[in-house]
N, C-alpha and C positions, 0 to 999 in steps of 0.2 A: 391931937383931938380927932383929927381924919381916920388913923390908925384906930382909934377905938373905937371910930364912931364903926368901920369897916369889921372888925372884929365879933360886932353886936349885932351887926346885920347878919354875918354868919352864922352866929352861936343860935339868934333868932330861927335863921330858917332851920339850920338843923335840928331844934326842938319842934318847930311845929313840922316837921318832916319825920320825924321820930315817935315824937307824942301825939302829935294829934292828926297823924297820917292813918286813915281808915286799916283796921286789922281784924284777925277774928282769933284767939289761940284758945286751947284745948291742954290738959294734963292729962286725956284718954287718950296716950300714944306709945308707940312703942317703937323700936329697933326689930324691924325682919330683913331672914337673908336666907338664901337657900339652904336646907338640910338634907343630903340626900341618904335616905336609908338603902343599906348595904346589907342583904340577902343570900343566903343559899342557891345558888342555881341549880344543886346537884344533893342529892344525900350521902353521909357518913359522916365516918369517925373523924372529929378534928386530931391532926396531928400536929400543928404546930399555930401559935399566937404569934403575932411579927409588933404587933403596936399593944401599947399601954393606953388606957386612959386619959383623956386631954391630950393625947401625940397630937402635934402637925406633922402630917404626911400630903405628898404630892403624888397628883392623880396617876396611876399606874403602882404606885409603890404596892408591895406585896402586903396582906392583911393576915389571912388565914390559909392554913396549906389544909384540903382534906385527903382523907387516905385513897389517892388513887389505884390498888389495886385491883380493884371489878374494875373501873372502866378503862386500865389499859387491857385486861383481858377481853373485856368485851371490844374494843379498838382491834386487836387479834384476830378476834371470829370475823368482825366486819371487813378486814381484808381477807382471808380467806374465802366469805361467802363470795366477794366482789371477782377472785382471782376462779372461781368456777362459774361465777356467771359470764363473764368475761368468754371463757376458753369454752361455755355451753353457745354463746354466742356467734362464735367461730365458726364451732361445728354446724350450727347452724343455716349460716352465711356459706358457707361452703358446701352446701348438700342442696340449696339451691338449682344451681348453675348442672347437676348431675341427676338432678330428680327431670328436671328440665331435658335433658339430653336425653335421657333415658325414658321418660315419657314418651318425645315425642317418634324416638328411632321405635320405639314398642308398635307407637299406634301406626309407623311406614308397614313394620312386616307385618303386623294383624291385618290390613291393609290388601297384603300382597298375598299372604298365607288365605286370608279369604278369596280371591281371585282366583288362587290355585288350585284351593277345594274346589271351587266352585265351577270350572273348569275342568278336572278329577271327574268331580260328578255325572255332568254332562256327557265324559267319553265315557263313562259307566254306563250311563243312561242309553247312551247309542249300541254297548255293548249285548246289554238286555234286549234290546229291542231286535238287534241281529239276531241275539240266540234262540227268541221267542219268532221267528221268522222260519229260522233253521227249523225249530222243532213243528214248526206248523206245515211247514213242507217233508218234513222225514214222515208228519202221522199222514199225510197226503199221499206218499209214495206208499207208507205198509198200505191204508187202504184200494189202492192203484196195485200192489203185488196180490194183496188176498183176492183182490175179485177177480185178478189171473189166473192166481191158483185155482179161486174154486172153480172157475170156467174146464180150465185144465184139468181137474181131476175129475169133471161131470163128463168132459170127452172119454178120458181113458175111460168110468166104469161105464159109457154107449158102447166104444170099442171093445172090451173085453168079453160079451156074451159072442160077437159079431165076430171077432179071432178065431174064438172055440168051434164055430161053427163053418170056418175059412170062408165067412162072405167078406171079409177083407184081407189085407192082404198085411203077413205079421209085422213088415217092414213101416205098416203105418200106424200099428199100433204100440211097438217101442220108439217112435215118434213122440208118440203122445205120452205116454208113461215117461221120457226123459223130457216134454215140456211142464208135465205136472209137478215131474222131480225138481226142475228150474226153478219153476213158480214157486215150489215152496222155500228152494233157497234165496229167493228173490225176497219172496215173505221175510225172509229168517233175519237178510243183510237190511230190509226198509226196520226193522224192529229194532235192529242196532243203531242205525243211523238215529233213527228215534230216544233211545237211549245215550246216547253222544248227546242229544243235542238238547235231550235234558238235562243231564250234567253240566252240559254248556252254559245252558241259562241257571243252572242254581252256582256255577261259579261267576256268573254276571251279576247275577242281582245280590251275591256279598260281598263282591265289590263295587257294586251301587250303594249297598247299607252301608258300607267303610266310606265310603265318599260322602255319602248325608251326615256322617258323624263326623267326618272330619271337615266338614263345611259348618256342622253345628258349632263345633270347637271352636273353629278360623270366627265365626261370627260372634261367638262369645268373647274370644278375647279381642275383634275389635271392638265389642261394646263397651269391654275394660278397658281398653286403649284408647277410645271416646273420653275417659275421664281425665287426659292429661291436663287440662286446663286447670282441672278443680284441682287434682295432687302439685302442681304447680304451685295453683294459687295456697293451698295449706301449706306447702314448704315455706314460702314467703312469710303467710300469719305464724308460723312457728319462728323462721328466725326474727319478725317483729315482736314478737312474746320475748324472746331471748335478750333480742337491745332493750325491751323493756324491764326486763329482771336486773340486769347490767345496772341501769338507770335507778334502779330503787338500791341494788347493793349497792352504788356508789352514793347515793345521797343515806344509808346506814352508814355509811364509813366518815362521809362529813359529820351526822350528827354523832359517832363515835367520838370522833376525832375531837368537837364543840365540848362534849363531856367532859373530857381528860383534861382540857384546858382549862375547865369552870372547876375544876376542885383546887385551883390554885385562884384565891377572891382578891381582885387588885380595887384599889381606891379609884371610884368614879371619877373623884374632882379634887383640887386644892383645897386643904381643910384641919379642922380641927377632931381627934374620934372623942365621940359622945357614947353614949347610950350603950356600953359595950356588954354583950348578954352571953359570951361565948366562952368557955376552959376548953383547953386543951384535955384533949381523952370522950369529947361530948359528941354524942348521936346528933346532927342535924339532919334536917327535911328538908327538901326544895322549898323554895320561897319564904324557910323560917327567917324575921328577923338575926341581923348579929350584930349590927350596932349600926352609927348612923355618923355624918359626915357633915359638919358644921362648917360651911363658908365663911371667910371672914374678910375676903379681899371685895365682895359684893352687897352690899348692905344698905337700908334705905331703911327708910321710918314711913310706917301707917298708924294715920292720925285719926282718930275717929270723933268729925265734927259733928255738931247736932246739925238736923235738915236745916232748920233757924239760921245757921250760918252760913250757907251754901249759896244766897243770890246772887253777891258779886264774884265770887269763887270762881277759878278759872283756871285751865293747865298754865304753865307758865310762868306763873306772879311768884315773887320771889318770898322764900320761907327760910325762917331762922327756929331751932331747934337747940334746947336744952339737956344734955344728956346728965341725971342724976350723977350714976357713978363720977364724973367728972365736975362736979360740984357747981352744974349748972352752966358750964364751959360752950358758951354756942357757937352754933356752927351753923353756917349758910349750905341754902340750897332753893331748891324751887320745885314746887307741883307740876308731877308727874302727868298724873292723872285721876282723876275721880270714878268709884265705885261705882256701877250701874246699876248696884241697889243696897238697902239696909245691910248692918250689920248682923238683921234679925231673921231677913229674908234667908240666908244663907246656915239659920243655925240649923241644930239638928230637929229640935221641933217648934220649927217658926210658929208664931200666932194668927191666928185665925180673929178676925175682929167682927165673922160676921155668926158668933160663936158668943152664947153668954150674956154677960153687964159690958158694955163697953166703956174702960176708963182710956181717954188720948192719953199718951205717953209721946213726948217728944224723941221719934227714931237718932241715931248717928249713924253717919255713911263714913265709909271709908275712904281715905285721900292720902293717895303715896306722892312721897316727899323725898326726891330724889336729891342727898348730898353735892355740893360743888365743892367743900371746903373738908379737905380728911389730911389733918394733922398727924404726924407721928408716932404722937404719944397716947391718942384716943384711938384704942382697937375696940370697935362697937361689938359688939355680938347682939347675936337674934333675942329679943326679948326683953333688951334694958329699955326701962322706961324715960322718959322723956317728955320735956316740955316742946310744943309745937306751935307758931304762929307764922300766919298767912298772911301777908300784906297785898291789901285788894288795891294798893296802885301807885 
């Protein structure tokens, strides 16, 4: 009797623990899991199909091979570009350190070459100035001989009437006749020296005007020699242009390199192939569809309860679920989590209630239901419908 009375106390609470323990269940649920669609990265010809229909393939495994020929060619040109920008960069970098040197030894002797001119000049300058000295004294001496001469030759023609007539005496009047004769050779040599000493001064003052020129020179190419900073600094901004071309053909040659990789399409993730849209022999586009990749090792059920059900509703609380295919076969688990709004809020053209006649319609939100209990023999996939209830305690 103790035995049975003990027996009934059980059977007792496990029915009002079962029956008449607070629940809310729903037949608007389903089986979701992730699908991940599997895309062209790359355009062309499919050459080769590696999976069938419904295949399980593991993530990495080979899908689709496209015809890599353009983009090993163009992987080609991308090291080649890289292997001249590289070796333009060299030269670069090495014309530096020589523009450098060469600048600055340019702007020593423009430097020194103008000093020298300038310098040059100066004893030209002194030279002219001598020769214009010389020549102011030689015309100082002819006029210093003429007015001897002419002196001289006024004596001889006083003397010459004063001869003929012996009131002097002849010995002092071939005196005078060879002072005259003197004086005009005196004349003759002051007109020479005069002559010297313009010659003098017109080969002074062209090598004064060679001296201005070559001081013009000397000062011109220091002013060129002045720009070594800036041809410096442009050799510099050139081989920085240079490491920067370098930098762009090396990042062509990675995304060369990304190309040639992506015409071979490997499986995202562990899965099932679905949706398969691709023959072999077929043109794709980047980012065309080619079929997609059904998860089966991650799967949960969204139960879409109505608002009405929702007040004691809670993450946590433990949920049982009826999978059709399996002839109503349940399986434990527990809420995830709850939707942060309508199933409605999220369609493609939600309602507007402030729009119209307005009739209430009771919303359902969404509430994932995360399995604890995955038997062997039940392999759920995305979509199979299902019985869902929530136990609020």
């Amino acid at each position: 009797m103790l035995g049975g009375l003990a027996v009934a106390v059980l059977v007792g609470g496990y029915w009002l623990w079962t029956v008449l323990s607070p629940r809310e269940s729903t037949d608007d649920a389903q089986v979701s899991g992730h699908v991940s669609p599997v895309a062209a990265r790359v355009g062309g010809a499919v050459l080769a199909m590696h999976v069938r229909d419904n295949q399980t393939v593991n993530a990495g495994d080979v899908l689709v091979e496209i015809d890599p020929h353009d983009y090993r060619i163009a992987l080609a040109r991308a090291e080649a570009d890289l292997a001249a920008a590289e070796a333009a960069a060299r030269a670069a970098r090495s014309s530096v350190p020589v523009t450098s040197a060469t600048a600055r030894s340019g702007q020593d002797i423009a430097e020194a070459g103008t000093g020298s001119a300038d310098a040059a000049l100066k004893a030209a300058q002194r030279e002219v100035d001598a020769a214009s000295a010389k020549l102011a004294a030689a015309r100082a001496r002819v006029a210093e001989a003429a007015a001897v001469a002419t002196r001289a030759a006024q004596d001889l023609e006083r003397l010459r009437p004063l001869v003929q007539k012996d009131q002097v005496p002849r010995q002092q009047f071939d005196l005078a006749a060879s002072t005259a004769e003197a004086s005009r050779a005196a004349v003759a040599s002051a007109e020479a020296a005069v002559r010297e000493a313009e010659a003098n001064l017109d080969v002074a003052t062209a090598r004064r005007g060679q001296a201005d020129a070559a001081l013009a020179q000397a000062r011109a190419q220091t002013t060129a020699a002045a720009t070594a900073p800036q041809q410096i600094a442009l050799t510099e901004a050139q081989a920085a242009v240079a490491d920067a071309h370098v930098l762009q053909a090396r990042t062509a040659l990675q995304q060369a390199q990304t190309n040639l990789e992506r015409t071979t399409v490997r499986a995202p993730a562990n899965g099932v192939v679905s949706r398969r849209s691709v023959e072999p022999g077929q043109i794709v586009q980047p980012g065309q569809p080619l079929m997609a990749i059904a998860t089966l090792d991650d799967v949960w059920v969204v139960a879409n309860f109505k608002e009405t059900q929702l007040r004691d509703m809670k993450a946590g609380q433990r949920a049982e679920v009826e999978v059709d295919a399996f002839g109503g076969h349940p399986l434990a688990g527990h809420v995830d989590s709850i939707a942060g709004a309508t199933g409605a809020t999220f369609s493609l053209l939600p309602p507007d209630n402030a729009t119209g006649n307005f009739v209430k319609v009771v919303q359902r939100v969404p509430v994932k239901i995360v399995l604890d209990d995955r038997t062997s023999d039940a392999v759920l996939r995305p979509g199979m419908s299902v019985n869902a209830t929530v136990y609020l305690r």
